[in-house]
C-alpha positions as CSV (number, residue, x, y, z in Angstrom):
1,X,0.0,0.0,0.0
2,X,1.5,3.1,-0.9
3,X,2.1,5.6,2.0
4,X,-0.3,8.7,1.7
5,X,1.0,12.1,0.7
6,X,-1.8,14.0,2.6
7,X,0.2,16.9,4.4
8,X,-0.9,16.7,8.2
9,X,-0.3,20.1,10.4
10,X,-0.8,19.4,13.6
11,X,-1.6,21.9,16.8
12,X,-0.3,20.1,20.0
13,X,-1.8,22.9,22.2
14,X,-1.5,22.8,26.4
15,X,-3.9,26.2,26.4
16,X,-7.4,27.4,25.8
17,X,-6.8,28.6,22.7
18,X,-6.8,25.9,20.5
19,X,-10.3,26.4,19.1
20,X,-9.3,29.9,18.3
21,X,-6.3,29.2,16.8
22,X,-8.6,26.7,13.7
23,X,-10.8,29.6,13.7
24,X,-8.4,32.1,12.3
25,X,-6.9,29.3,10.2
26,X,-10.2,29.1,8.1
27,X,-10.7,33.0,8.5
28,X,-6.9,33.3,6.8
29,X,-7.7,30.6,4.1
30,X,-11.1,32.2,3.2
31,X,-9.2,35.4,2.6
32,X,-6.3,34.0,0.8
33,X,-8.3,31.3,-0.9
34,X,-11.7,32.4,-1.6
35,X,-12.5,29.8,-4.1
36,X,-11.9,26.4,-2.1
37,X,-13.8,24.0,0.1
38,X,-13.0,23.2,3.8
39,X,-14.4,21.0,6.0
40,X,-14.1,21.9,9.9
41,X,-15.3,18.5,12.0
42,X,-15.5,17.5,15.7
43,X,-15.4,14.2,17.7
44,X,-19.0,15.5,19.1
45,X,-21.9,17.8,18.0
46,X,-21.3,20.1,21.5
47,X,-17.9,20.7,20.0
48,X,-19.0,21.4,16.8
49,X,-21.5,23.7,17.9
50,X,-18.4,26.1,19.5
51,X,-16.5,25.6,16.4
52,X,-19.4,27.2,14.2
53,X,-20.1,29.4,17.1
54,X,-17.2,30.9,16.5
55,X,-16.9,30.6,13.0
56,X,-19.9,32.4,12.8
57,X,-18.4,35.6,14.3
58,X,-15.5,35.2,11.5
59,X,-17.6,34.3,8.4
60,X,-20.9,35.2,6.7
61,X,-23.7,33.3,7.4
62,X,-24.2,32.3,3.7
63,X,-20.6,30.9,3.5
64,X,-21.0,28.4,6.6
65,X,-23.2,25.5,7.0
66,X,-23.8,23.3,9.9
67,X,-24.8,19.9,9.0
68,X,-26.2,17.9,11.8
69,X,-27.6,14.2,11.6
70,X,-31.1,14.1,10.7
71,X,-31.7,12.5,14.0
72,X,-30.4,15.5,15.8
73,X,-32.9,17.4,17.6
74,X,-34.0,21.1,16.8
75,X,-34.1,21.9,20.5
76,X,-30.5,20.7,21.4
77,X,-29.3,23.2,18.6
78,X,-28.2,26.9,19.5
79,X,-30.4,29.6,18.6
80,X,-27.3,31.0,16.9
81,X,-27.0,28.4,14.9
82,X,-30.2,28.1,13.3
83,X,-29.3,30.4,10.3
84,X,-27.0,28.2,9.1
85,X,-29.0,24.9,9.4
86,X,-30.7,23.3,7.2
87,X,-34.3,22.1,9.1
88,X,-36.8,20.5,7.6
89,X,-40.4,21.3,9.0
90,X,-42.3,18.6,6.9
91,X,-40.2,15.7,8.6
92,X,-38.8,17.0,11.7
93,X,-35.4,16.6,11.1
94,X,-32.2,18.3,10.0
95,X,-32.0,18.1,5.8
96,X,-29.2,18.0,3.5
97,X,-29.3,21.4,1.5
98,X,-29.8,20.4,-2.6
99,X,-26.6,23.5,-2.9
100,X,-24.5,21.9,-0.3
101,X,-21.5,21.6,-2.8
102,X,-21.5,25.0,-3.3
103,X,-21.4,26.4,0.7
104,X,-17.8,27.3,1.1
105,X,-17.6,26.2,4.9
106,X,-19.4,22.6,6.4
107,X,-19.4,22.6,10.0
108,X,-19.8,18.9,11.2
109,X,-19.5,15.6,13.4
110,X,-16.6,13.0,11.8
111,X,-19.5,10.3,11.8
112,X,-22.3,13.0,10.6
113,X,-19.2,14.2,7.5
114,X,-20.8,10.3,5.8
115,X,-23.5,12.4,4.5
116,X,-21.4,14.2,2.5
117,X,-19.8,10.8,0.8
118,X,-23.6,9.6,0.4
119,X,-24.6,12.8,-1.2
120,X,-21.9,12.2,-4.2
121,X,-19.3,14.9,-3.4
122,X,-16.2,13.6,-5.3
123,X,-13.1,13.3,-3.7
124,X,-10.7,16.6,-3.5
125,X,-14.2,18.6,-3.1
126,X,-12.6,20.3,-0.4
127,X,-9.1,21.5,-0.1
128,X,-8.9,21.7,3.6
129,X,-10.4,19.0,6.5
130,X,-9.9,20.8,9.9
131,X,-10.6,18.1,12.7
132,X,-10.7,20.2,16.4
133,X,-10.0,18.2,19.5
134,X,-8.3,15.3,17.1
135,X,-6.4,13.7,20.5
136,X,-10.1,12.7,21.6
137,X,-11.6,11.7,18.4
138,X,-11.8,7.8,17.8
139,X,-9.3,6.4,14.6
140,X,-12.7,5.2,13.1
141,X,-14.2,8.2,13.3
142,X,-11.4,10.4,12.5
143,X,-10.8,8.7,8.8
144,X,-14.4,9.2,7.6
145,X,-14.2,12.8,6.3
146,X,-10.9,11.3,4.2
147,X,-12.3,10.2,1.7
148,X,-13.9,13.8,0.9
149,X,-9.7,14.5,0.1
150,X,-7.7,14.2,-2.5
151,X,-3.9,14.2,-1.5
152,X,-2.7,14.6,-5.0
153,X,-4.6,17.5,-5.8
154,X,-2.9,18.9,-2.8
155,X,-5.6,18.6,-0.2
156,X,-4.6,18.9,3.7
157,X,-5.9,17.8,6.7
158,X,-5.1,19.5,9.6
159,X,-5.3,18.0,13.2
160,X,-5.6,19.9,15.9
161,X,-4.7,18.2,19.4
162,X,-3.2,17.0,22.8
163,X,-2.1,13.5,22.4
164,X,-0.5,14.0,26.1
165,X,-4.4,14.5,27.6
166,X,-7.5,12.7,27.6
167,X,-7.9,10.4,24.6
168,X,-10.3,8.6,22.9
169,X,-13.0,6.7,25.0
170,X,-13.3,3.3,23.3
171,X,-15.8,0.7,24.9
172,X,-15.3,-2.6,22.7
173,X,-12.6,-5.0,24.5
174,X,-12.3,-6.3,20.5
175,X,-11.3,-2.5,19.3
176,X,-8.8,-2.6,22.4
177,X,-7.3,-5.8,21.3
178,X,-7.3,-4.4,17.5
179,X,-5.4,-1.3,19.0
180,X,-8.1,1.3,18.1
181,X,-8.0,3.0,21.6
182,X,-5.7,5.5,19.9
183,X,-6.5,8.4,18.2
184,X,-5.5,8.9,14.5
185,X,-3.8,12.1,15.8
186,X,-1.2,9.8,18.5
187,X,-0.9,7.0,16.0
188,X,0.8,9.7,13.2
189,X,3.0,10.6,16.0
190,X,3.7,7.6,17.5
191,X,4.2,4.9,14.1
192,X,5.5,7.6,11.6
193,X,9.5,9.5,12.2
194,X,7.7,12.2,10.1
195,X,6.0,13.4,13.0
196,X,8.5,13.3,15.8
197,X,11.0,15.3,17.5
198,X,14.1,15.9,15.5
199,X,12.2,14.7,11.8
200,X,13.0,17.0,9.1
201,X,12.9,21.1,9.7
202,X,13.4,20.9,13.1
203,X,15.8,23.1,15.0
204,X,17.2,20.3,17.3
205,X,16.5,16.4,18.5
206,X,13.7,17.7,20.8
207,X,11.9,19.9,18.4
208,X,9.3,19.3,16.1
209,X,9.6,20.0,12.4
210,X,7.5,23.4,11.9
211,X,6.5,22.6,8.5
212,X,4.5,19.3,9.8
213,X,3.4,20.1,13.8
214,X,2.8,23.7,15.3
215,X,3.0,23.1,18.8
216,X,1.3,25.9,20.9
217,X,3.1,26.6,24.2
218,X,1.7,29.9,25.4
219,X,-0.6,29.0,28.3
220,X,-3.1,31.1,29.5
221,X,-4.9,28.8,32.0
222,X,-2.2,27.9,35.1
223,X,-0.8,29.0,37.8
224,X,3.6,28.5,36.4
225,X,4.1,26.4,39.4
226,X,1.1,23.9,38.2
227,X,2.8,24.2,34.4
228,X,5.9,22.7,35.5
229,X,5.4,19.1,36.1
230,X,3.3,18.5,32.8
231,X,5.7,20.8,30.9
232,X,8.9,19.0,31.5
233,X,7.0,15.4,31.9
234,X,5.3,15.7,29.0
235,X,6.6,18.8,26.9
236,X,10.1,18.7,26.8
237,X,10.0,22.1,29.2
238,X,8.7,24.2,26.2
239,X,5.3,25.5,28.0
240,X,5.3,29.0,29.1
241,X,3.1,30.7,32.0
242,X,1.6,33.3,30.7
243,X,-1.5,33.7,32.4
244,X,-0.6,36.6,34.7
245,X,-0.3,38.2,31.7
246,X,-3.4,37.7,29.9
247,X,-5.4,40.9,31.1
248,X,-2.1,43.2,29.8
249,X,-2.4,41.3,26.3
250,X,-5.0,43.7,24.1
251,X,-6.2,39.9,22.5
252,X,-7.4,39.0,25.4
253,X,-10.5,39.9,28.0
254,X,-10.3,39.5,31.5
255,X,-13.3,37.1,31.6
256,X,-10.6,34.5,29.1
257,X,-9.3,33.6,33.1
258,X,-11.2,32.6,35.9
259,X,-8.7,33.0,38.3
260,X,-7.3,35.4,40.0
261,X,-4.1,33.8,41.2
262,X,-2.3,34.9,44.6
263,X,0.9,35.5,45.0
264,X,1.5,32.8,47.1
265,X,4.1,30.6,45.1
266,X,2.8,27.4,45.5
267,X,-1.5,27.8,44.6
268,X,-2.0,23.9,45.3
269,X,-1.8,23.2,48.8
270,X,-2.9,20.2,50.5
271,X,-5.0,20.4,53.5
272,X,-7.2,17.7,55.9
273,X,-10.5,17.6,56.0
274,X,-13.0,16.0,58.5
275,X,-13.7,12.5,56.9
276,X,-11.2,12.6,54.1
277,X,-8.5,11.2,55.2
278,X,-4.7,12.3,53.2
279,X,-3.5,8.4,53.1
280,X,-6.9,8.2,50.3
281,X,-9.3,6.1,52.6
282,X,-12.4,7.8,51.7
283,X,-14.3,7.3,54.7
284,X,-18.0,4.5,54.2
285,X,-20.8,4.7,54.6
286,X,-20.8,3.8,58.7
287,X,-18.6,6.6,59.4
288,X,-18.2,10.6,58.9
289,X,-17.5,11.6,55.1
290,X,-18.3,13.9,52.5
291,X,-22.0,13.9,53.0
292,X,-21.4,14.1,56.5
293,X,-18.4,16.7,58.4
294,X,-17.4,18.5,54.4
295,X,-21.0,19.6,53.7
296,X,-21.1,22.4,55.9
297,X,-18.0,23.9,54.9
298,X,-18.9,24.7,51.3
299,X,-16.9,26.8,49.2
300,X,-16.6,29.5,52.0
301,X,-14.0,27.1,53.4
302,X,-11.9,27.5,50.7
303,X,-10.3,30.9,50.3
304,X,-8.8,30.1,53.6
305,X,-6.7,27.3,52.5
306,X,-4.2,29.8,50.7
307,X,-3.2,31.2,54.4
308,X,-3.7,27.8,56.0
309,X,0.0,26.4,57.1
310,X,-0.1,23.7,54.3
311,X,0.6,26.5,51.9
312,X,3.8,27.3,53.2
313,X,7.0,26.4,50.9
314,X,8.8,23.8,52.8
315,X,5.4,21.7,53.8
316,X,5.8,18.3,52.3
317,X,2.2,17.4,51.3
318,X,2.6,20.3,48.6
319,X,2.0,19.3,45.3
């Protein structure tokens, strides 16, 4: 079998702005390319409701589409949405539009992306396939919208990703044994040198070749003494801490954090609490526990652990 000569470009994000960062890669290619096809898909139809959520804000309504399942309830849909559906009164359900070839944008599930193979659109109809949260996205599923792309016309798919958190949930022992637990995202990286540190472009033996993965290391979400672990563990030390920084960045608005984060140099402390014992013997049933003692503290109990003693430097329980 020859080996494929799709281009992938991957986004191997540890931040919240991975979403946003597809966005403004379709905004960028419907500016520069006005006259191609892309294809935006997610693992789940919550997901892909953000994604045209947001595409919506970028695009005109008339060049995005968002093709749901005919199955898919009207009332689960955002109101936002519904200008770029396509609802059939007559039968209740969610219709495939008779122009869909000609919609520049399709916003869609991988599974739910068949009814664009059933309704004849040839392979290479679109130039771009943008799958969001790839890392999470069953190998099954993930291939489907594939065979809307033509890798000799020079079609690309682009993946974007964290292999290094949550994956995909498969249920079947059978798939496990068949090693389809993985995404299609980890297996590029893990079964092809293409994809890994040191493979063509890169700078150095720990890098990434830029012309195949984009790996986004600006995080806007943790505290840097919670970024540490992960980022050496699992990201070769290249995350940065930026989210002190987020409300002096003119891209950003303060509500992007949720946190306002102390300066207390170690945010995580560890603390006892009646009927949760630290050695992880959760108490039963017969005895005090989080029903019980923990109820009436609530969430006033918690602004106090950043002065509590565990949150000093030098205590041992600190994470």
């Amino acid at each position: 079998m020859p080996r494929p000569k799709i281009r992938y470009h991957f986004s191997l994000p540890q931040n919240p702005i991975q979403t946003r960062t597809l966005v403004e890669c379709v905004a960028q290619i419907r500016r520069g390319r006005p006259h191609v096809r892309i294809l935006c898909c997610t693992a789940s139809n919550t997901a892909a409701d953000v994604l045209a959520t947001r595409l919506l804000q970028r695009l005109r309504a008339n060049d995005l589409l968002r093709l749901y399942a005919p199955s898919h309830g009207m009332a689960k849909t955002p109101k936002a949405l519904h200008p770029i559906t396509c609802y059939d009164e007559d039968t209740d359900s969610f219709a495939m539009p008779d122009d869909v070839a000609a919609v520049p944008v399709v916003v869609c599930t991988l599974v739910t992306a068949a009814r664009l193979v059933d309704k004849g659109l040839p392979r290479g109809h679109f130039a771009y396939i943008l799958v969001d949260e790839a890392a999470q996205a069953k190998e099954a599923e993930a291939v489907v919208p594939l065979a809307l792309l033509d890798p000799a016309a020079g079609g690309r798919l682009v993946l974007g990703g964290d292999p290094c958190q949550l994956g995909p949930v498969v249920a079947s022992n059978v798939a496990k044994e068949h090693g389809l637990e993985v995404s299609l995202m980890e297996r590029l990286m893990r079964d092809f040198p293409r994809y890994r540190p040191g493979a063509g472009g890169a700078a150095s033996g720990t890098t990434f070749d830029p012309a195949a993965i984009v790996r986004l290391v600006a995080n806007y979400r943790s505290h840097g003494a919670l970024l540490t672990v992960p980022s050496v563990l699992f990201y070769g030390g290249e995350l940065l801490a930026l989210q002190e920084n987020l409300t002096e960045n003119p891209r950003f608005s303060a509500s992007e954090s949720q946190v306002a984060w102390d300066t207390e140099p170690n945010p995580l402390p560890w603390s006892d609490l009646p009927g949760i014992p630290c050695n992880g013997d959760l108490a039963r049933a017969d005895r005090p526990g989080i029903s019980g003692p923990l109820s009436p503290i609530g969430l006033d109990g918690i602004p106090s652990l950043s002065a509590h003693p565990a949150s000093r430097a030098n205590n041992p329980r600190l994470l």
